[in-house]
C-alpha positions in Angstrom: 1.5 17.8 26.5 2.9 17.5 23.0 6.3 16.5 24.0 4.9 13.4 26.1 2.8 12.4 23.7 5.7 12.6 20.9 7.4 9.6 23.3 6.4 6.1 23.5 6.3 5.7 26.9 4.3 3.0 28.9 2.5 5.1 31.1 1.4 7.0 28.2 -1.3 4.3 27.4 -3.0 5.4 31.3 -2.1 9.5 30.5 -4.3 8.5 27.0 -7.0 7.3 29.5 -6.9 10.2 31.5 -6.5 13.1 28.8 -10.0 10.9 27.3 -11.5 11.2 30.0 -11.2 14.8 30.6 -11.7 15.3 27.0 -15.0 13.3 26.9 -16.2 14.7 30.4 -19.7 15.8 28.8 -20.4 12.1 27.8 -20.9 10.7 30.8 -23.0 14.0 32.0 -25.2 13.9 29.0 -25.5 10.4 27.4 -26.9 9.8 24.6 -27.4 7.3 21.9 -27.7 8.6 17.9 -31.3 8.0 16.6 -31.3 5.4 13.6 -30.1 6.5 10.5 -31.8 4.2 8.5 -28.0 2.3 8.2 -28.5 0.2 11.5 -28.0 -3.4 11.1 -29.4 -6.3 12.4 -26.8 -6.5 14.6 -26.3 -3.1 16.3 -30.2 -3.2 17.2 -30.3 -5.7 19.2 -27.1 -4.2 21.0 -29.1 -1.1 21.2 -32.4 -2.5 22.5 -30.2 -4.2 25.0 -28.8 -1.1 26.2 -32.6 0.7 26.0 -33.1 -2.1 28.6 -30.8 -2.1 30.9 -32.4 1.3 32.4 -28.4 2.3 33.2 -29.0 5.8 31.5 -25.1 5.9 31.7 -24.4 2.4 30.3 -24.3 4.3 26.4 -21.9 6.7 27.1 -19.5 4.0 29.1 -19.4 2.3 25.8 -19.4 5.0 23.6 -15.3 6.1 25.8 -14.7 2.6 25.5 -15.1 1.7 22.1 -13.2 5.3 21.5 -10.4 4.5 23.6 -9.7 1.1 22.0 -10.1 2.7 18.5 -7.3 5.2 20.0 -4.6 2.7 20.9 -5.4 0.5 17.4 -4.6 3.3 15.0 -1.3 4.5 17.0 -0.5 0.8 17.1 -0.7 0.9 13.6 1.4 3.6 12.9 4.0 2.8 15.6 4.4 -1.1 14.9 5.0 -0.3 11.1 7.6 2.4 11.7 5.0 5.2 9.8 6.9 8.3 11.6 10.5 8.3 12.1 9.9 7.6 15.8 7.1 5.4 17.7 5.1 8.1 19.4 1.4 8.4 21.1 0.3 11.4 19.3 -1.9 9.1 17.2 -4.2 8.0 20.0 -4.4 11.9 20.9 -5.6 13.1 17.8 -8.4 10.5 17.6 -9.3 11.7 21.0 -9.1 15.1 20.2 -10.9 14.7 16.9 -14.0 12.8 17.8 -14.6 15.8 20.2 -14.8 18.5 17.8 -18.3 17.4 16.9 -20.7 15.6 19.6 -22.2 12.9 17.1 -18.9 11.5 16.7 -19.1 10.6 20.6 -22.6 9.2 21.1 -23.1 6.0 20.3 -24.4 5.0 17.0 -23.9 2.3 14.6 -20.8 3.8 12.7 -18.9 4.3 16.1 -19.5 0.8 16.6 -18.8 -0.4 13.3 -15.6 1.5 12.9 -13.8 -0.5 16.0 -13.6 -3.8 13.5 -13.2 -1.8 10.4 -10.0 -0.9 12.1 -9.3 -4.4 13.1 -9.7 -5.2 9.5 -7.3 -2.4 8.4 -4.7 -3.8 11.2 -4.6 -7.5 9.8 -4.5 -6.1 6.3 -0.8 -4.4 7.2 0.1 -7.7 8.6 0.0 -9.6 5.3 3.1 -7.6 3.7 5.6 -10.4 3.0 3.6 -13.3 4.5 3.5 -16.0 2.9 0.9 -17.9 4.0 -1.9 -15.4 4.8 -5.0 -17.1 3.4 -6.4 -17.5 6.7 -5.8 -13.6 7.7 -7.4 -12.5 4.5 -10.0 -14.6 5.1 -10.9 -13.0 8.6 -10.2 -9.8 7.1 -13.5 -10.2 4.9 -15.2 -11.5 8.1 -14.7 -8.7 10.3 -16.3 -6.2 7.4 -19.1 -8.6 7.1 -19.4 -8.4 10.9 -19.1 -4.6 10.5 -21.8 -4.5 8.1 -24.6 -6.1 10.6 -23.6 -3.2 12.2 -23.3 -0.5 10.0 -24.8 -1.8 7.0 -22.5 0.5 4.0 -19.4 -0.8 6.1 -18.8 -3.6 3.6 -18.2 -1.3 1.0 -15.0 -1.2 2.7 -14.0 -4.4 1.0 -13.1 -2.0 -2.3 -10.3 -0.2 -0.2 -9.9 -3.9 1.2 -9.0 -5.3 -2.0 -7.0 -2.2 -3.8 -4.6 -2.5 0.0 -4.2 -6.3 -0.7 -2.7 -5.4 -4.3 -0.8 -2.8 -3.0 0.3 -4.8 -0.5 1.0 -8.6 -2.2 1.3 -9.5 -5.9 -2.2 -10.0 -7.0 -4.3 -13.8 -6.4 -7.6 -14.7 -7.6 -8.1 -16.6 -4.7 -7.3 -14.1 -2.4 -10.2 -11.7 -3.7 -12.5 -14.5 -3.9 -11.3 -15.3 0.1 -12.5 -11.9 0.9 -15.6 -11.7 -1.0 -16.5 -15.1 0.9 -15.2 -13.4 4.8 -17.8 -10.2 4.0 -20.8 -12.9 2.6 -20.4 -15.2 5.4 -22.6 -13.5 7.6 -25.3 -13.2 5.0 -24.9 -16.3 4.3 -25.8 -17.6 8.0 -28.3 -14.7 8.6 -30.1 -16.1 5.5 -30.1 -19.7 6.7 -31.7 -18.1 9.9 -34.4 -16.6 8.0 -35.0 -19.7 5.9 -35.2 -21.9 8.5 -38.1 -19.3 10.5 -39.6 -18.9 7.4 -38.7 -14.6 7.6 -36.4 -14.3 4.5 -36.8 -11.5 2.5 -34.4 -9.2 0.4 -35.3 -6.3 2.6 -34.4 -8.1 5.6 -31.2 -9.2 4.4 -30.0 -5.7 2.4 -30.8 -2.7 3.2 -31.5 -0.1 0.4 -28.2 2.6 -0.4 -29.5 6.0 -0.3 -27.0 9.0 -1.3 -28.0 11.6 1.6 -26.0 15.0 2.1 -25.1 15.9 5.3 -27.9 18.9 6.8 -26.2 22.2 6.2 -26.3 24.6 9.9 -25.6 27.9 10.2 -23.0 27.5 12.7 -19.8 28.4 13.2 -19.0 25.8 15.4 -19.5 23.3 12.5 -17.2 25.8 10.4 -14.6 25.6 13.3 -14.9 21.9 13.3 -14.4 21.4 9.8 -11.2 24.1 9.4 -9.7 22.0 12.9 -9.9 19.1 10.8 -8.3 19.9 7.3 -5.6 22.4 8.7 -3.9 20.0 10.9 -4.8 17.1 8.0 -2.8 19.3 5.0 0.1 20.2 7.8 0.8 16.6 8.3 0.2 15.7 4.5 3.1 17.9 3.6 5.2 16.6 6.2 4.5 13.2 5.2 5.4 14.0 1.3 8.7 15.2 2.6 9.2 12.5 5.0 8.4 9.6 2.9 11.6 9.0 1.1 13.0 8.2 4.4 10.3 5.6 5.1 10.4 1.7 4.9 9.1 0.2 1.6 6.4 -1.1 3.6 5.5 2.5 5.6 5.1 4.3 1.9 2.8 1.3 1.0 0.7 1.4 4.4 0.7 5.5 3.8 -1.1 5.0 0.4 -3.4 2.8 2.1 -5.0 5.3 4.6 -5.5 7.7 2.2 -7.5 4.9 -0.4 -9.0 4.7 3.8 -10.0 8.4 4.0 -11.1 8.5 0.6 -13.6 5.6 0.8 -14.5 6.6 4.0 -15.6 9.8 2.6 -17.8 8.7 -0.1 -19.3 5.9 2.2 -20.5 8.8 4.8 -22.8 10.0 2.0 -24.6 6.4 1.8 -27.6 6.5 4.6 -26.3 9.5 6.2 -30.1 10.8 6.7 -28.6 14.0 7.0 -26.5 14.0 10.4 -22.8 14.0 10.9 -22.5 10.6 13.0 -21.7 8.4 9.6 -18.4 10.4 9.2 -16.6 8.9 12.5 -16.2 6.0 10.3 -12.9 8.7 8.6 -12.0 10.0 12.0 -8.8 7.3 12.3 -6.8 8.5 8.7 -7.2 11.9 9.6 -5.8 11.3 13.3 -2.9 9.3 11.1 -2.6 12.6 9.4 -2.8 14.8 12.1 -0.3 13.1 14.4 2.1 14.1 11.8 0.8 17.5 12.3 2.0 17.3 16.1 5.4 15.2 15.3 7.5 16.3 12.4 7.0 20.7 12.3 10.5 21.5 13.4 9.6 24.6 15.3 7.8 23.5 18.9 5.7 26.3 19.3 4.0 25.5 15.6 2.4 22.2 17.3 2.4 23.3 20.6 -0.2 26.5 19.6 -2.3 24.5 16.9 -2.6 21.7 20.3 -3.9 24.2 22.5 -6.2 26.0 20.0 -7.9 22.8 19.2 -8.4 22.3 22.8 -9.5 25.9 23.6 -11.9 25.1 20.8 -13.2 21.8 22.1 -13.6 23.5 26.3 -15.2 26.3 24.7 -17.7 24.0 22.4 -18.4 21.9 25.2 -18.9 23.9 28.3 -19.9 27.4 26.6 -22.5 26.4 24.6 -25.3 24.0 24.6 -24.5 22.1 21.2 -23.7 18.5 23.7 -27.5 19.3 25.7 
């Protein structure tokens, strides 16, 4: 599985689809939607209500493998159209797949799964500005799609710090180009509010809601430790391999690099904000560690090193899954 994953190969993009859906099986026997947060925008509610009333108890967990799979093929497109390993390669995609299913909130649909499909949009323009020279447009929509993100998954414009620190990694630094993505992020504030205005609703509340620092609720389980030791292992393995990699890298690759780990890092301290205890928040940090992970799979020279931490992880997930009644 490794080995046809390490190619880029057309079909590989349908075997992604397949390998998803076997992995993510359990979602469309058990669908479920998170319960709020208390991070929910405006925006993601009225999705959700939508959904409540369809009365297609399925229709959640459709979306939940679809917005999963796109996230899949944006973050190995990342990686593969910016040269990030020595060779284009799927494994990307797999680890995101892999990863979300370690722990069942990062399938269901919830505001930060939703969110984190334009935050990754955003991150995929951001690489695109590296030696453009007229990118005030890009930057621009860069700003929007976290503002977007926001009415979604309301700490999701604290992305706009990572945002920023990426754009002077990336380009020699321009007022105007910080002031372009502070006005893409307030732009839909800035309508929401006229909305309010003009009904005559418009409060602060209603507009922001109020940043809580919640810790995530600590179980006795080892599932959760198993979850948590199949995401760093793999995550240091493909650090190192990326340290001794990088010299050989593009200018631009070592740049992009440093930005997904400002990515990871943010994403970490954001999953405390609103978090109301629960695990979903932290999807929005799945995508750098599949980045990392990939690495894992691609660079160990000896096959069966991969090969056995693969099929552990997925002896793992089966057993989670189908032995016990964590996804119920």
């Amino acid at each position: 599985m490794i080995g046809i994953f390490k190619q880029k190969a057309p079909g590989n993009v349908a075997l992604l689809l397949i390998v998803g859906l076997l992995l993510k099986l359990p979602l469309f026997l058990y669908p479920k939607m998170m319960p709020p947060i208390g991070a929910e925008g405006k925006l993601y509610m009225a999705i959700a209500g939508w959904i409540s009333r369809s009365g297609f108890a399925a229709l959640s967990g459709i979306l939940s493998f679809l917005l999963l799979y796109i996230q899949a093929l944006i973050i190995t497109g990342i990686l593969n159209e910016y040269r990030m390993t020595t060779r284009q390669t799927f494994l990307p995609g797999l680890s995101y797949m892999l990863i979300t299913s370690l722990l069942p909130e990062w399938s269901f649909f919830s505001a930060p799964l939703v969110a984190t499909t334009l935050i990754l949009w955003a991150f995929a323009k951001l690489f695109h500005l590296y030696n453009t020279e007229f990118a005030n447009g890009r930057i621009y929509n860069i700003g929007l799609l976290l503002g977007l993100a926001s009415f979604i998954y309301f700490p999701s414009f604290l992305f706009g710090v990572c945002i920023i620190i990426g754009l002077l990694i990336l380009r020699p630094f321009r007022l105007n180009e910080l002031f372009l993505i502070a006005l893409g992020i307030t732009t839909p504030f800035y309508f929401y509010t006229a909305y309010l205005l003009l009904w005559d609703h418009f409060t602060v509340a209603q507009l922001f809601l109020a940043l809580k620092i919640h810790l995530p609720g600590v179980q006795n389980s080892l599932w959760i430790v198993g979850s948590i030791l199949f995401l760093i292992l793999p995550f240091l393995t493909g650090a190192y391999y990326i340290q001794i990699n990088l010299r050989k890298m593009l200018i631009q690759a070592r740049k992009n690099w440093s930005i997904i780990l400002f990515y990871l890092l943010s994403g970490l301290l954001i999953g405390f904000i609103n978090g109301s205890g629960v695990f979903s928040n932290w999807i929005i940090v799945v995508a750098p560690f599949a980045a990392f992970h990939a690495c894992a799979y691609f660079y160990p020279p000896r096959k069966w090193v991969s090969t056995f931490l693969f099929f552990t992880m997925l002896a793992f997930i089966i057993i989670q899954q189908y032995g016990t009644t964590v996804w119920h």
